[in-house]
Backbone bond lengths (Angstrom), bond angles and torsions (degrees), N, CA, C in turn:
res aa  C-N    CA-C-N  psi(-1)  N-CA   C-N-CA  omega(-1)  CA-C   N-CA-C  phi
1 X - - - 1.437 - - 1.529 108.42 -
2 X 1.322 124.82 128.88 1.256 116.74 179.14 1.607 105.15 -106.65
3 X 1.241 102.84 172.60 1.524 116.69 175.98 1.338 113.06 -67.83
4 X 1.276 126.72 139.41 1.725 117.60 162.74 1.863 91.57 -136.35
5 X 1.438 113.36 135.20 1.519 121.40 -178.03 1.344 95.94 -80.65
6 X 0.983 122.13 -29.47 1.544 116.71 -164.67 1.945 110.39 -84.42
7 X 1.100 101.19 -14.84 1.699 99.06 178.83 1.344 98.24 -117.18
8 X 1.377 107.07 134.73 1.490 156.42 -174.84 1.272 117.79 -90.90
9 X 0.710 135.01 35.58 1.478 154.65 -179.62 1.760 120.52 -73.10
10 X 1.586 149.81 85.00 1.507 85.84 -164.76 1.483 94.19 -101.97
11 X 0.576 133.73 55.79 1.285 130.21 138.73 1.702 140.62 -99.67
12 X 0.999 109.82 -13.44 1.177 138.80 163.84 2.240 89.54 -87.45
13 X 1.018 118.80 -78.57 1.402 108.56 -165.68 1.284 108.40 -58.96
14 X 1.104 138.84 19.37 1.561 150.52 164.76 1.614 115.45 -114.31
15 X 0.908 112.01 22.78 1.387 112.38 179.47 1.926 122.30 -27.31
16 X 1.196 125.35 -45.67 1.456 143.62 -178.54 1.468 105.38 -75.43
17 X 1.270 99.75 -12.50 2.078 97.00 -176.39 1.386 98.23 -133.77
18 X 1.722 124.84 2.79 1.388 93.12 177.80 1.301 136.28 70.63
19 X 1.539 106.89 11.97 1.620 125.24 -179.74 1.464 118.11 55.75
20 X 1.547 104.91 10.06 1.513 118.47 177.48 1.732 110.74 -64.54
21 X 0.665 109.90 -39.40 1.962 121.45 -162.80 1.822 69.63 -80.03
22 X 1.713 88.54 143.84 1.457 100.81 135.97 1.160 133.88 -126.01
23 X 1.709 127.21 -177.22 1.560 115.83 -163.33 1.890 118.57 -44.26
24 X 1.250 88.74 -34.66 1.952 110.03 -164.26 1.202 80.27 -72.37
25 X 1.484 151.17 -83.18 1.218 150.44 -175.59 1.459 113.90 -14.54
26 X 1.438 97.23 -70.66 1.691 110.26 -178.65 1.748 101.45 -58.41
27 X 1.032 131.24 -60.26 1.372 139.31 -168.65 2.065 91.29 -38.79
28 X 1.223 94.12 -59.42 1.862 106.81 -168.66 1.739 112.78 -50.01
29 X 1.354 100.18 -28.68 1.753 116.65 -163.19 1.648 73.95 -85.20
30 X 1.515 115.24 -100.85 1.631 122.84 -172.56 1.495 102.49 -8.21
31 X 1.473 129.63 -86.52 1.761 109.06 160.61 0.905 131.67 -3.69
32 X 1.383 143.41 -70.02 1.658 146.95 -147.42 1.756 94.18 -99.04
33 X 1.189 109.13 -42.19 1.361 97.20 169.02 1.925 139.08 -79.43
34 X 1.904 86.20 -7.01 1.569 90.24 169.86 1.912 87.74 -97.62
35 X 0.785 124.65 -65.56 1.917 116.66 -172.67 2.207 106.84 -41.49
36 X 1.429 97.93 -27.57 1.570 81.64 158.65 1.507 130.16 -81.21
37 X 1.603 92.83 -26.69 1.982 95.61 171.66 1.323 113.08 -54.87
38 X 1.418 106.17 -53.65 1.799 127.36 -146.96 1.926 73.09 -57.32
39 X 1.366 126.98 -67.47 1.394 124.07 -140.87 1.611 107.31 -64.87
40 X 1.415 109.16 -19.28 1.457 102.50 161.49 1.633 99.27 100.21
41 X 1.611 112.43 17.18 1.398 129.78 166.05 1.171 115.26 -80.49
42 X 1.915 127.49 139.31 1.391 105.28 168.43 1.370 114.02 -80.25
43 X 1.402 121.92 171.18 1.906 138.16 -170.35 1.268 84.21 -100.66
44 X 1.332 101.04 145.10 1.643 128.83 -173.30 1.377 105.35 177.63
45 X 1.450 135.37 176.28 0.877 140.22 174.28 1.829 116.12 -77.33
46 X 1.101 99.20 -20.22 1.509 115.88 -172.35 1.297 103.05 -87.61
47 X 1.088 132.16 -55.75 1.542 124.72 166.39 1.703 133.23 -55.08
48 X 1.616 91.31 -9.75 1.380 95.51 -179.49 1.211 130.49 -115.10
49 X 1.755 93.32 -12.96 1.932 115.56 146.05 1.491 110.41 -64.52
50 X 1.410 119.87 -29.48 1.502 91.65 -159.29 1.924 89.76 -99.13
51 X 1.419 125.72 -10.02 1.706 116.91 168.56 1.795 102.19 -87.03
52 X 1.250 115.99 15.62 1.398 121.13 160.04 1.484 109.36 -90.08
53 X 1.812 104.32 -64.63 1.164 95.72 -172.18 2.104 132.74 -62.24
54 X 1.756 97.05 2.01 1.439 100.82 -168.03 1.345 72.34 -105.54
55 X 1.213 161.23 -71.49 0.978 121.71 174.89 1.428 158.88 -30.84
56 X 1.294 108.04 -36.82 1.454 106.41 170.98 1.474 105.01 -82.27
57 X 1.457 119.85 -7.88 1.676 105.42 179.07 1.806 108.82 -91.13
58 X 1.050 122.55 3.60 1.979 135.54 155.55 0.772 110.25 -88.59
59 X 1.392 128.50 -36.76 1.552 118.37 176.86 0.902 133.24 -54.22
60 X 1.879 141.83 128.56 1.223 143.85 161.84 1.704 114.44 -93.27
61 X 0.922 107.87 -17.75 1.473 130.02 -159.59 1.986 101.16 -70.75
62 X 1.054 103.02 96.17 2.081 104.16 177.36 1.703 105.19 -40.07
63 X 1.698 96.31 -59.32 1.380 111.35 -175.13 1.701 111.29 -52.09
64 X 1.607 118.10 -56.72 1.180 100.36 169.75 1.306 129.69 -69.58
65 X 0.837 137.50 -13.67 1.949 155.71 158.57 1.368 91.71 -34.27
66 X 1.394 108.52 -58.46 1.729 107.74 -173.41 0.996 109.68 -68.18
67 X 1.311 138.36 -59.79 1.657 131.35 -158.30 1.766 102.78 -67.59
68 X 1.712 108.40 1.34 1.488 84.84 -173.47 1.682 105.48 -118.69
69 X 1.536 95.15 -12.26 1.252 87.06 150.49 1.817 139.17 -89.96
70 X 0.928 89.95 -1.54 1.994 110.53 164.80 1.596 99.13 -78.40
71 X 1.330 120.35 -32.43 1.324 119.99 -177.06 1.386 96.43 -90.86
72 X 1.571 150.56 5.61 1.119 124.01 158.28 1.411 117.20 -99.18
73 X 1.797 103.79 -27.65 1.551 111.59 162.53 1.236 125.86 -34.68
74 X 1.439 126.35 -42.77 1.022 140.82 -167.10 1.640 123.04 -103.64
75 X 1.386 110.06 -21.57 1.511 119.03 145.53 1.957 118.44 -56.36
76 X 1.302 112.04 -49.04 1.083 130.19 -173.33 1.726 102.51 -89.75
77 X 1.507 136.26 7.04 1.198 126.96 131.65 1.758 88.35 108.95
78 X 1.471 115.06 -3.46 1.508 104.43 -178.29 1.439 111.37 -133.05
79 X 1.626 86.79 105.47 1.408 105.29 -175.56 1.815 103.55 -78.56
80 X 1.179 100.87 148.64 1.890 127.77 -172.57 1.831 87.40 -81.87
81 X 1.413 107.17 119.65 1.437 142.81 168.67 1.972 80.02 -56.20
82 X 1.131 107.54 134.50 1.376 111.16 158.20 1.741 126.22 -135.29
């Protein structure tokens, strides 16, 4: 599949996720992975389960509950059939 700038697609511009993630999703990941840089932690999957899991344990939010469990689906390699 190649790139085209001009089509808007996102699913097509998501190629690696399958247009599964959405923006709010992605926005939430980019976060946890810039607040793991800033702290001077290395990125791994393990560091980004466990600023998942302190996150989802503050959370009240249903809606965010979801985007972070789509964000573990997809750490853990199993993306949600949609």
């Amino acid at each position: 599949m190649r790139y085209d700038p001009f089509h808007n697609n996102s699913e097509d511009a998501l190629p690696w996720t399958g247009g599964s993630l959405q923006a709010k999703q992605h926005e939430l990941l980019g976060t946890l992975v810039q607040e793991i840089l800033c702290s001077g932690k290395l990125l791994n999957r393990k560091t980004l389960f466990v600023a998942l899991i302190a996150r989802l344990d503050q959370c009240d939010d249903v809606i965010l509950k979801t985007h972070y469990d789509a964000i573990f689906s997809l750490l853990l390699g199993r993306l949600a059939a949609e």
